[in-house]
C-alpha positions in Angstrom: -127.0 233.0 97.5 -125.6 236.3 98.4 -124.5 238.7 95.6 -120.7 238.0 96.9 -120.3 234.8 96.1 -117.8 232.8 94.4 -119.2 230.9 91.0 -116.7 228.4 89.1 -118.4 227.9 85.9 -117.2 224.7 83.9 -117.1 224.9 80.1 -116.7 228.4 78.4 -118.8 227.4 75.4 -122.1 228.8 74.8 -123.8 228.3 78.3 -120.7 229.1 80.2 -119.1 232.2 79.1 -122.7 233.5 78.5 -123.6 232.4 82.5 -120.1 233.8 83.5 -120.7 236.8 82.6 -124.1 237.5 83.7 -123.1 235.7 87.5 -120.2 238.6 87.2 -122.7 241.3 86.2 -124.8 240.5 89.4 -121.6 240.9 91.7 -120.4 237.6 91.8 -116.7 236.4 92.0 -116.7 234.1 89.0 -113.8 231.5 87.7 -114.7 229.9 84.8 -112.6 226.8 83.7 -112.1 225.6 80.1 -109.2 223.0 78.8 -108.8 225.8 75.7 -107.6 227.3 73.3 -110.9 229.3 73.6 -113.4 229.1 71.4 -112.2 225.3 72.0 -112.3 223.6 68.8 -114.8 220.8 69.9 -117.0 222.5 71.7 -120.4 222.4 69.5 -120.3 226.1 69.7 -117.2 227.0 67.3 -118.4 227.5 64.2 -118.7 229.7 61.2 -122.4 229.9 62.0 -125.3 228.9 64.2 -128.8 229.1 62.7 -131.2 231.7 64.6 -134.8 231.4 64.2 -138.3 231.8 66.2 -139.8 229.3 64.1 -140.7 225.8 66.3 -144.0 224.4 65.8 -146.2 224.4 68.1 -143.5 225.1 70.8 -144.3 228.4 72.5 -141.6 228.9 75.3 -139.2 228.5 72.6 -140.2 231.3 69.8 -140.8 233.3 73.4 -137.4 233.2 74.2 -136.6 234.0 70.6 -138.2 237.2 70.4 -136.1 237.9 73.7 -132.5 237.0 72.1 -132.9 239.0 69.2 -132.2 241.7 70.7 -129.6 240.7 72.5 -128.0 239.8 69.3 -128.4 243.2 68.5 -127.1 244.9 71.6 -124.2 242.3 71.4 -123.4 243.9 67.8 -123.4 247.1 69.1 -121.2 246.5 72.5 -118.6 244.4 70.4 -118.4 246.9 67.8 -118.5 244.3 65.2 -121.9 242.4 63.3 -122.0 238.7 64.5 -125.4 238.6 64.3 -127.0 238.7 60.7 -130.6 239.5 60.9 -131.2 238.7 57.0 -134.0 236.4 57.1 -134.5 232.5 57.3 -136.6 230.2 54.7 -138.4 227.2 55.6 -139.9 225.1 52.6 -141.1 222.0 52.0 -141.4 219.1 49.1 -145.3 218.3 49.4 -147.9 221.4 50.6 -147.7 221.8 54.0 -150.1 220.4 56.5 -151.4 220.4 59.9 -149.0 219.0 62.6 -146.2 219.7 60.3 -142.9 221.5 61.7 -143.9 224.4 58.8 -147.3 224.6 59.1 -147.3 224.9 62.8 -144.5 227.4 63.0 -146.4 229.6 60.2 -149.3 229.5 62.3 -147.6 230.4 65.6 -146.1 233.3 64.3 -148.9 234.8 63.5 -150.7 234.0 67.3 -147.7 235.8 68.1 -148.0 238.7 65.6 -145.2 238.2 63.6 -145.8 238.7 59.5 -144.2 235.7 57.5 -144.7 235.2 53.8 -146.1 232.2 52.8 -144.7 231.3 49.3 -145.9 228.7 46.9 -145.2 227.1 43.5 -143.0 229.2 41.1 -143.5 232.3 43.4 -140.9 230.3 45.4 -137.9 230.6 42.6 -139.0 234.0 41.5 -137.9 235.2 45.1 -135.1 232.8 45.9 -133.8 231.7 42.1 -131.6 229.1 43.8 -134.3 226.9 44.9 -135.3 224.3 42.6 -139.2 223.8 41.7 -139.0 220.2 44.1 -140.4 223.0 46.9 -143.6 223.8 46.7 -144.6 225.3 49.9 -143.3 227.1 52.7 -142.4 230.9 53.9 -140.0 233.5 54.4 -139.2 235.7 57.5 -138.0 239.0 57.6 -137.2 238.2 61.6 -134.0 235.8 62.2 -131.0 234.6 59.8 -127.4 233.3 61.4 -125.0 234.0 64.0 -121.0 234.1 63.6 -120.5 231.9 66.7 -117.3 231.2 67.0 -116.4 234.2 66.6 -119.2 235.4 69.1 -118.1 232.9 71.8 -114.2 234.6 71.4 -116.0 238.2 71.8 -118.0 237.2 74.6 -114.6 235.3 76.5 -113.4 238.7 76.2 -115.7 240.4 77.2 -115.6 238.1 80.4 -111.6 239.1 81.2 -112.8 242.6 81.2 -115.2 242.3 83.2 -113.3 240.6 86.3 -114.1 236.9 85.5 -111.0 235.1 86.2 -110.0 232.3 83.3 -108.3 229.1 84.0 -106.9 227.0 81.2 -107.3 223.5 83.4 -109.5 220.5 82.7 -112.1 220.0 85.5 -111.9 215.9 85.8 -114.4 216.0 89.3 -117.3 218.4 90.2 -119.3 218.5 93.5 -121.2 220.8 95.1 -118.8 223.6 95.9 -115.7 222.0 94.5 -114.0 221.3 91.3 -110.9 218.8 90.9 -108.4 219.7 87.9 -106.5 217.6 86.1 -103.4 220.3 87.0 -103.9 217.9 90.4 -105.5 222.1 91.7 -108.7 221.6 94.1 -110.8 224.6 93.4 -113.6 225.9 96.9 -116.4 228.2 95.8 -120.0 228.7 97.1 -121.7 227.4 93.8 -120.4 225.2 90.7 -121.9 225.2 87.6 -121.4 222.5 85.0 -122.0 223.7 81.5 -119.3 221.3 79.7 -121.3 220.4 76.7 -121.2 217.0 75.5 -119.0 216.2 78.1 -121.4 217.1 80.9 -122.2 213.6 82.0 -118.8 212.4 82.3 -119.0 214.7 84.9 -122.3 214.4 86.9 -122.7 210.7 85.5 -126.1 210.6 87.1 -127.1 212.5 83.9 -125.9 209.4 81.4 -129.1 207.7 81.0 -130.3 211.0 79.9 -127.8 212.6 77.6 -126.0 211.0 75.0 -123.7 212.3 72.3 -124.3 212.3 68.7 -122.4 213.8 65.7 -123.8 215.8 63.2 -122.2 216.3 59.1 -121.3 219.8 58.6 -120.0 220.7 54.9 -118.2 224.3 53.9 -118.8 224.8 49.9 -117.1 226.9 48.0 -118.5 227.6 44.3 -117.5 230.0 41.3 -120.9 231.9 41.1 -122.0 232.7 44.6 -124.8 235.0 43.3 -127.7 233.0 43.7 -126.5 231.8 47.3 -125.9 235.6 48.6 -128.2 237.6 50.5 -131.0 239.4 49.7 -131.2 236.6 47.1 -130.7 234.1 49.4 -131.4 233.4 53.1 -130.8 231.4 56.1 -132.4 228.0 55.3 -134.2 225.0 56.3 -135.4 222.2 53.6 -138.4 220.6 54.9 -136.1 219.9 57.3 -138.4 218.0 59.9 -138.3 214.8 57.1 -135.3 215.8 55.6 -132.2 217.1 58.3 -131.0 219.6 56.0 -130.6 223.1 56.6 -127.8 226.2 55.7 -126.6 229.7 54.9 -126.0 232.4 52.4 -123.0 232.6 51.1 -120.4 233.8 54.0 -117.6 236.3 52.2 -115.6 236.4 55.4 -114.8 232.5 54.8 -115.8 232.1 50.8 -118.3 229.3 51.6 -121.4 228.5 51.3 -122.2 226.2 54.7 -124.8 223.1 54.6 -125.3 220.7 57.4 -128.0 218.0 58.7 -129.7 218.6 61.6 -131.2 214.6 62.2 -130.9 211.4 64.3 -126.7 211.9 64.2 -124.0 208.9 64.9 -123.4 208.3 68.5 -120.0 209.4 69.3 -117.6 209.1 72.5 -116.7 213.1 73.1 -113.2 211.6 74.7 -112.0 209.4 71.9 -114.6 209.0 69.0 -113.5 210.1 65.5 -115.4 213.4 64.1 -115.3 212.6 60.3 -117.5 212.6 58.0 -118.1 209.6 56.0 -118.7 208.9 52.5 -122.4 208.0 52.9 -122.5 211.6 54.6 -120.7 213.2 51.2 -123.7 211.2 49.0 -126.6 212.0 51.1 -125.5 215.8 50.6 -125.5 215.0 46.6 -128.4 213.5 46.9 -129.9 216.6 48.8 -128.2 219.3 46.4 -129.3 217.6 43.1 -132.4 217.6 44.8 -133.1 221.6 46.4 -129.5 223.4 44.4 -128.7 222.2 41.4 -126.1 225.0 41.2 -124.0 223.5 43.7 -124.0 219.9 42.6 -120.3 220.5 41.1 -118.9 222.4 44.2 -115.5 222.3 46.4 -116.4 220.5 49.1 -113.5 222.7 51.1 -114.0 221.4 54.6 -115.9 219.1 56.9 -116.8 218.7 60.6 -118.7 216.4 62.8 -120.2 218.1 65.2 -121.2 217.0 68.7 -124.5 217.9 70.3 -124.9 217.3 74.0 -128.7 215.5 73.7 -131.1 214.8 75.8 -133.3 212.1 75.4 -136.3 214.8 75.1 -133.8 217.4 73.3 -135.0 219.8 75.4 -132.3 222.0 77.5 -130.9 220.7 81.1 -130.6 224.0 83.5 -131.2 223.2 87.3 -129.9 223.0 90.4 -128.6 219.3 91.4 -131.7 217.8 94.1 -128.8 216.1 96.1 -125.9 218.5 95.6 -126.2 221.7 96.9 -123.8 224.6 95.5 -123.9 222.1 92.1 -126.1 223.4 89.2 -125.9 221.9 85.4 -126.9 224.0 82.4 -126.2 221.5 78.8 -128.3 219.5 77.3 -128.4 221.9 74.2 -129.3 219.4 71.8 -128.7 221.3 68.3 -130.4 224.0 69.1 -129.3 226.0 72.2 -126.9 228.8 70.5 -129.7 230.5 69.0 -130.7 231.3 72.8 -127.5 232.3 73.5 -128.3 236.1 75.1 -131.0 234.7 77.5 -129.2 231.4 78.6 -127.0 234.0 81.3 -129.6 235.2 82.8 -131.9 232.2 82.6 -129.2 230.2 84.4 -128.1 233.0 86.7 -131.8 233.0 88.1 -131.5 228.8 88.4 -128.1 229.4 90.7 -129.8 231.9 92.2 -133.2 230.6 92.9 -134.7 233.1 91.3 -138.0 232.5 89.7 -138.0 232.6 86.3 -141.2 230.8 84.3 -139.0 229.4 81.4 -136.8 227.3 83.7 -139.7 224.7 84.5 -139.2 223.2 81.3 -135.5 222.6 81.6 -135.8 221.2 85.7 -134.3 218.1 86.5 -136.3 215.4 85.6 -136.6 211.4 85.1 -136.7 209.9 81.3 -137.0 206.8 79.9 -134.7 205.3 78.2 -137.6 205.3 75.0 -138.5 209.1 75.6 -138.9 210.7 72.3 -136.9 213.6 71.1 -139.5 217.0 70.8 -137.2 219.4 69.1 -139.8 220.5 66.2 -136.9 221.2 63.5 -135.2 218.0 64.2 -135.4 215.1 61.6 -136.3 211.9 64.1 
């Protein structure tokens, strides 16, 4: 591709405003199509808060790109003039001593091959540092590196940030994408030299040759809101994950923009149609989060549940990401697949995908190509509760 050429990016979620505006920084025409309102209220991006964190087993590539969106976290905090990124820390502990081949142990380990300088914590040292942790957790470490992202409020900066910097915005449903074309449901036809699809969990109602490799599942998301906030505010409290690999759970610090203390389960989901399944959260969701606090936070066994979401995750069968160009299709690239975990990556997704539409060469992207999977291929996402 020349540097002139015109993009249309579908989906201004995470991927796509993020690919926008690094396809616009390299000189490209870029129109980026969302249904809106932007941040759209569905898309898996528009939250309070998105977990960031290095930590992922054994999982190189993924710390690797870490280390590089940090950073870019940073710089974003700095060229937005407001701090969406909260570099406080994350926890990570467990119920039984960790182990070899578990999410914690190998994470621990990896960050140190990498030369990063966790601290492991164990038995009562645990509640001495964190006092809201009860003494179930035995095991496990802190990290200075990592804590939460504001996204929602990110993905609105960032859309911003796209107007200014020439990329056109169109308010329109896509409902057809080819190579070098887009059909709206406005009844518009849309010509460019390159599409790319980065529409979430509806990315394979659009290429359908993806469906037998993505699905969409919904996720319990809970906002608390308690009297005594102390123990649940940083530096007393971090970015968490509660031997999450067995368990799903994970959460925040205590958020005084929104008064809530956020808790969600990041695990096997509830298949959900993105079109017209519901997004609640059921009762046996409500008990398994009683269950979990009376468990790990005593404290916040009597809270205000205040609000609750189900959020969609674009999966793919390997929950690893989806970022390549179409092998039958030129001018038609697809960058989803996200899988619970992508917003953490969000500063290097841009480029990473601008190189893919591109053809630039870029070692990460091998892991994301196009591939073949079974319908029995076993999710790899370290964190993830299977």
């Amino acid at each position: 591709m020349s540097r002139s050429s015109h993009c249309i990016v579908v989906g201004a979620g995470v991927f796509g405003v993020t690919s926008a505006l690094e396809l616009r920084s390299r000189g490209h025409a870029v129109t980026l199509i969302d249904p809106g309102p932007l941040p759209h209220p569905l898309a898996a991006s528009t939250d309070i808060s998105k977990v960031v964190r290095m930590e992922y087993g054994p999982q190189e590539q993924y710390m690797a790109m870490v280390e590089q969106a940090i950073p870019g976290f940073e710089r974003w905090n700095d060229e937005l003039g407001e701090v969406l990124y909260h570099g406080d820390g994350v926890t990570m502990f467990t119920l039984h001593p960790m182990q070899p081949g578990g999410y914690e142990f190998e994470s621990l380990r990896m960050l140190a091959r990498r030369g990063h300088h966790a601290e492991r914590l164990q038995g009562r040292a645990i509640q001495d540092r964190f006092p809201a942790w009860s003494e179930n957790y035995v095991d496990g470490f802190s990290h200075d590196i990592g804590g939460y992202v504001e996204s929602g409020r990110l993905i609105a900066a960032l859309v911003a940030k796209a107007r200014e910097s020439g990329v056109v915005l169109l308010e329109d449903r896509a409902t057809r994408v080819a190579g070098g074309s887009v059909s709206l449901a406005s009844g518009r036809q849309l010509q460019s030299d390159h599409v790319v699809v980065c529409a979430g969990t509806w990315t394979h109602r659009l290429v359908p040759e993806l469906a037998p490799y993505m699905r969409s599942t919904g996720h319990p998301v809970f906002h608390l809101r308690t009297d005594d906030p102390g123990p649940f505010s940083v530096p007393h409290f971090r970015t968490f994950m509660a031997d999450v690999s067995r368990t799903g759970w994970y959460g925040f610090p205590y958020n005084p923009r929104e008064g809530v203390i956020k808790v969600a389960n990041h695990g096997v989901g509830k298949l959900v149609d993105p079109e017209h399944g519901e997004r609640v959260v059921y009762e046996s969701d409500h008990e398994n989060l009683r269950t979990f606090l009376a468990l790990a936070f005593p404290d916040l066994l009597d809270a205000e549940v205040v609000y609750t979401r189900r959020c969609l995750y674009c999966d793919t069968l390997d929950e690893h990401l989806w970022i390549d160009r179409h092998p039958e299709q030129p001018g038609l690239t697809v960058a989803a697949g996200g899988s619970g975990h992508g917003m953490k990556f969000a500063p290097v997704l841009g480029p990473l995908i601008a190189d893919c539409v591109e053809g630039v060469a870029n070692p990460w992207l091998d892991l994301f190509r196009w591939r073949h999977l079974e319908p029995d291929t076993p999710g790899e996402e370290a964190a993830r509760r299977h």
